[in-house]
C-alpha positions in Angstrom: 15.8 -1.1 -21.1 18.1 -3.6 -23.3 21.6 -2.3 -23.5 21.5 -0.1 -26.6 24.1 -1.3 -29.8 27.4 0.4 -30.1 26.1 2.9 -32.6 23.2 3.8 -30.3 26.1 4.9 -27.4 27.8 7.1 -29.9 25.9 10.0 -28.1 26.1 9.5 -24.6 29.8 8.6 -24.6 29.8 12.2 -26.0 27.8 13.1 -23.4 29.1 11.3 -20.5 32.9 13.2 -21.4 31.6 16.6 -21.6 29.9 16.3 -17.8 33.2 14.6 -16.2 34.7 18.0 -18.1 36.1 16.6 -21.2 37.9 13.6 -19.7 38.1 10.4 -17.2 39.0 6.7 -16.9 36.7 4.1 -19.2 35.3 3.3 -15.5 34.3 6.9 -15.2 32.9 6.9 -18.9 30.9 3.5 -18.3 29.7 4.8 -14.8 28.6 7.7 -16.2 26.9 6.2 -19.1 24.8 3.8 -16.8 23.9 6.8 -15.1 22.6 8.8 -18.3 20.5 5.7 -19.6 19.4 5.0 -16.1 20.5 1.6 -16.4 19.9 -1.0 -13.4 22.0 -2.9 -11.9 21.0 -6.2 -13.7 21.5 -4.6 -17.3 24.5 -2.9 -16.2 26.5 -6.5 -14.8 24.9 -8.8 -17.8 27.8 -11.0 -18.9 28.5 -10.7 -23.0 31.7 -11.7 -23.9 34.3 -13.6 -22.0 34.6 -12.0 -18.4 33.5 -8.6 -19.8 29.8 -6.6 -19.6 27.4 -6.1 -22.2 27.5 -2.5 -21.4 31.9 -2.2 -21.2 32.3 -4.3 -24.0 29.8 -2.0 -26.6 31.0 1.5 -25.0 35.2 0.2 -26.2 33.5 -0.3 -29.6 32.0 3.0 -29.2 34.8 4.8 -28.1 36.8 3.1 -31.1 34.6 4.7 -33.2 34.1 8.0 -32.0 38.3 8.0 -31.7 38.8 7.0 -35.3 36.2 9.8 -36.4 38.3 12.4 -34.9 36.2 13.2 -31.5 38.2 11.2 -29.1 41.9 10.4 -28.1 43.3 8.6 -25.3 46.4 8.0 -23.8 48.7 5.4 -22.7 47.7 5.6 -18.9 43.8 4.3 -20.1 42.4 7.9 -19.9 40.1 8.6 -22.8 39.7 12.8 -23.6 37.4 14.6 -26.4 40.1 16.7 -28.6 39.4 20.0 -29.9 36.4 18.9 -32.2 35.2 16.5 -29.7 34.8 19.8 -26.9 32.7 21.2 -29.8 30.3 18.2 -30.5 27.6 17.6 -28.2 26.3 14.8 -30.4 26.6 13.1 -33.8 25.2 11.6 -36.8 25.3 7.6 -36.0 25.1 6.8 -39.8 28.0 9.8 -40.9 30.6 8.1 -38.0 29.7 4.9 -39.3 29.9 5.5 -43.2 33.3 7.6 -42.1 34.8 5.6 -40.4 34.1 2.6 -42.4 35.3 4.3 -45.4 39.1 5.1 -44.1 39.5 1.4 -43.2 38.5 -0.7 -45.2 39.8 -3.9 -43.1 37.1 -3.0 -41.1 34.3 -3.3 -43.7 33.6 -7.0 -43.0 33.6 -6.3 -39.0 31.2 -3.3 -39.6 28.9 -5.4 -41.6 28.8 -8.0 -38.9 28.6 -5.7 -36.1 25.4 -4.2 -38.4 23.5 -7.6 -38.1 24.3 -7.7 -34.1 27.2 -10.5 -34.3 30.1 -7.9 -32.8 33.4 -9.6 -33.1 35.5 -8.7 -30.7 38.2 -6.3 -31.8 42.5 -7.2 -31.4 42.1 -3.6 -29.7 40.0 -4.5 -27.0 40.3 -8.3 -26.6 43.5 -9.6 -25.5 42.7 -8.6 -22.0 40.2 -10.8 -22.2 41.9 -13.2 -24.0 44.3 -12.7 -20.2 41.0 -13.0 -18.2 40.2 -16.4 -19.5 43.7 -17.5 -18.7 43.7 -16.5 -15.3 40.4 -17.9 -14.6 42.3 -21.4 -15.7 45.0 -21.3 -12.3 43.6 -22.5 -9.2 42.7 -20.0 -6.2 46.4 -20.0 -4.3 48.6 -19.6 -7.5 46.0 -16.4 -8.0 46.7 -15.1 -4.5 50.5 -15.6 -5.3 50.4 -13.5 -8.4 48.5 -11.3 -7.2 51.2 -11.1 -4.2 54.0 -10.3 -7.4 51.5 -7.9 -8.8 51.8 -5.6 -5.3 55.7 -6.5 -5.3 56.7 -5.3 -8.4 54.2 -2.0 -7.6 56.1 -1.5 -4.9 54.8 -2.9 -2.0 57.2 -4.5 0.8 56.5 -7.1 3.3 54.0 -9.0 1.2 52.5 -12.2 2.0 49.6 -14.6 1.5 47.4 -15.1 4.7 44.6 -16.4 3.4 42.6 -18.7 5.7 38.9 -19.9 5.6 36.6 -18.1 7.9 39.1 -14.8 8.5 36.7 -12.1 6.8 38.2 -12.5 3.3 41.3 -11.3 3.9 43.6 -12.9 1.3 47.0 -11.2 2.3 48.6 -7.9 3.6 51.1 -5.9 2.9 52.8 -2.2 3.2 52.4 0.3 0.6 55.3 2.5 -0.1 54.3 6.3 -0.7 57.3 8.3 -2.5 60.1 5.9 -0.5 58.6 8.2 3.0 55.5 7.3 3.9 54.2 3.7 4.4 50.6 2.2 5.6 49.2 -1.1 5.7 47.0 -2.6 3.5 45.0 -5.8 3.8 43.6 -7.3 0.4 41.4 -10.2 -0.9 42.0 -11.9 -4.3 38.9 -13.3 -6.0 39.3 -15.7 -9.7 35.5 -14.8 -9.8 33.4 -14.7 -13.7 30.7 -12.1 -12.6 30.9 -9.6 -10.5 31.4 -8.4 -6.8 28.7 -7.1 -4.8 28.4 -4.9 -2.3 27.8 -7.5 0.2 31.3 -8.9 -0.6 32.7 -5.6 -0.2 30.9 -4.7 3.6 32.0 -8.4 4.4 35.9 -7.8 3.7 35.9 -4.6 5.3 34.5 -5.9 8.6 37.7 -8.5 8.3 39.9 -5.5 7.5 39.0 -3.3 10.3 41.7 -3.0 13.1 44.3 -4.7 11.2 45.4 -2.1 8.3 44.4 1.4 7.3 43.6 0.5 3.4 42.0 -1.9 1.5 42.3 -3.5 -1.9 40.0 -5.8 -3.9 41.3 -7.5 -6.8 39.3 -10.2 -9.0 39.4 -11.1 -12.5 35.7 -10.2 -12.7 33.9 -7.1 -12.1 32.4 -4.6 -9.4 28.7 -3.6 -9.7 27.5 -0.4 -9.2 26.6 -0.6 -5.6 29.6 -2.4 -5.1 31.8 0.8 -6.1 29.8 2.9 -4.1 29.9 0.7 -0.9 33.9 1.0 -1.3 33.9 4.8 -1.3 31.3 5.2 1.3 31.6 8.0 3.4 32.4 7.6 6.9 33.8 3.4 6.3 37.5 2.6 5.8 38.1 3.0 1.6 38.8 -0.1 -0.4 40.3 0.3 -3.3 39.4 -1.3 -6.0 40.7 -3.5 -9.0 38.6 -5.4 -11.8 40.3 -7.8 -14.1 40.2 -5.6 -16.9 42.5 -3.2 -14.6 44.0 -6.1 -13.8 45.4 -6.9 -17.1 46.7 -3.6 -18.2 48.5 -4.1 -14.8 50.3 -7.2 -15.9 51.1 -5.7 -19.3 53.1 -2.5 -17.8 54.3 -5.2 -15.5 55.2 -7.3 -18.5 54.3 -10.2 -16.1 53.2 -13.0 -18.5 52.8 -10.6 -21.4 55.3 -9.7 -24.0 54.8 -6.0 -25.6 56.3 -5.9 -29.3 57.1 -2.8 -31.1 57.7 -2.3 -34.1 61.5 -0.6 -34.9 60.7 2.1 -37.6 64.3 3.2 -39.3 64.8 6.8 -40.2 67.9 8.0 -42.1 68.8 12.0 -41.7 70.4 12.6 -44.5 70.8 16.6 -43.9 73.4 15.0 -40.9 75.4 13.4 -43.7 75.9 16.4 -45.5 77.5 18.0 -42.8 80.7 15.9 -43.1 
């Protein structure tokens, strides 16, 4: 089936956060969404805008929507949650969340008119990471593997280095992750500058370079993991590899504030009842 419109996800993003029990991660959400549709795999990893899906980038317009009608919140660590009128709504009226919430914003009456005749502009909300994604996908393969090699630094990984050679199973680098300044492991990781997404074939191949050199592993591209590719890294009775997508990727390098600057707007409040007091 053809990936439905925003609108036409309304309901099973409400769907898909009642059965995770009212909240989860947007991977989670859009997981759980394939699975309600019974999506396959090709319809699930078709490319739409920039380095993100068809399906990803119509469930954040979704979730917009749904949040700015009062059903959903989310909060700064990326998990999305129903609030209290959300846990009481199994499903909506497309047309009242759309006439709603295009009548409380009115900025957004020319994007909801495009959106309407199937043009979906991509929202400041959800677009600078990939706005990020293009840019990485500019720098060549080694000054990837070296950021990516600042990225586990500054998340506070010792003993970090690049490693990558042809022919050694995909293995980019290793390092040691630090676990509460007591416990430490070693982790072997691959760096992929990839537009599309990993499959599980990728995944099998970098942990049969993995094995017998570190306990964890960790898979970070600027594109995205399919389905099979996801359950490969969890599978039971294998070594896990972890798992990191570029859209992950970006929010990384924004708490980071590597190559991003966050600006915030200084809002000024004066207490006059503290004035009276002298």
């Amino acid at each position: 089936m053809p990936i439905p419109t925003y609108d036409k996800l309304f309901n099973p993003v409400l769907e898909a956060l009642h059965s995770l029990g009212g909240s989860g991660a947007i991977s989670e959400i859009d997981d759980k969404v394939a699975e309600i549709l019974k999506l396959t795999e090709e319809e699930i990893n078709e490319i739409h805008v920039g380095n993100r899906t068809k399906l990803t980038y119509r469930l954040a317009w979704a979730r917009n929507y749904l949040k700015r009608y009062g059903l959903l919140e989310n909060s700064m660590r990326g998990i999305w949650s129903l609030t209290p009128d959300g846990n009481k709504t199994r499903s909506v009226d497309i047309s009242d969340v759309k006439r709603k919430v295009k009548g409380s914003d009115k900025k957004k009456e020319t994007i909801e008119e495009k959106l309407d005749e199937g043009e979906e502009p991509v929202d400041s909300v959800i677009s600078w990471q990939d706005d990020l994604i293009e840019e990485l996908l500019k720098i060549d393969p080694s000054s990837f593997e070296r950021l990516c090699q600042r990225v586990l630094r500054e998340s506070g990984f010792v003993q970090v280095e690049v490693t990558g050679k042809t022919g050694d199973g995909g293995i980019d680098g290793r390092g040691i992750a630090k676990v509460n300044g007591l416990l430490s492991f070693y982790v072997t990781f691959q760096c992929k500058r990839y537009k599309g997404s990993v499959s599980s074939n990728e995944i099998r191949d970098f942990r049969g370079g993995m094995i017998g050199r570190s306990e964890k592993g960790l898979f970070i591209t600027t594109g995205t993991f399919t389905r099979d590719a996801k359950k490969e890294a969890i599978r039971d009775g294998a070594p896990t590899i972890d798992l990191i997508d570029g859209q992950e990727l970006a929010e990384r390098l924004k708490d980071l504030r590597l190559g991003i600057e966050v600006k915030t707007e200084e809002v000024i409040k004066i207490n006059k009842e503290w004035f009276k007091e002298f």
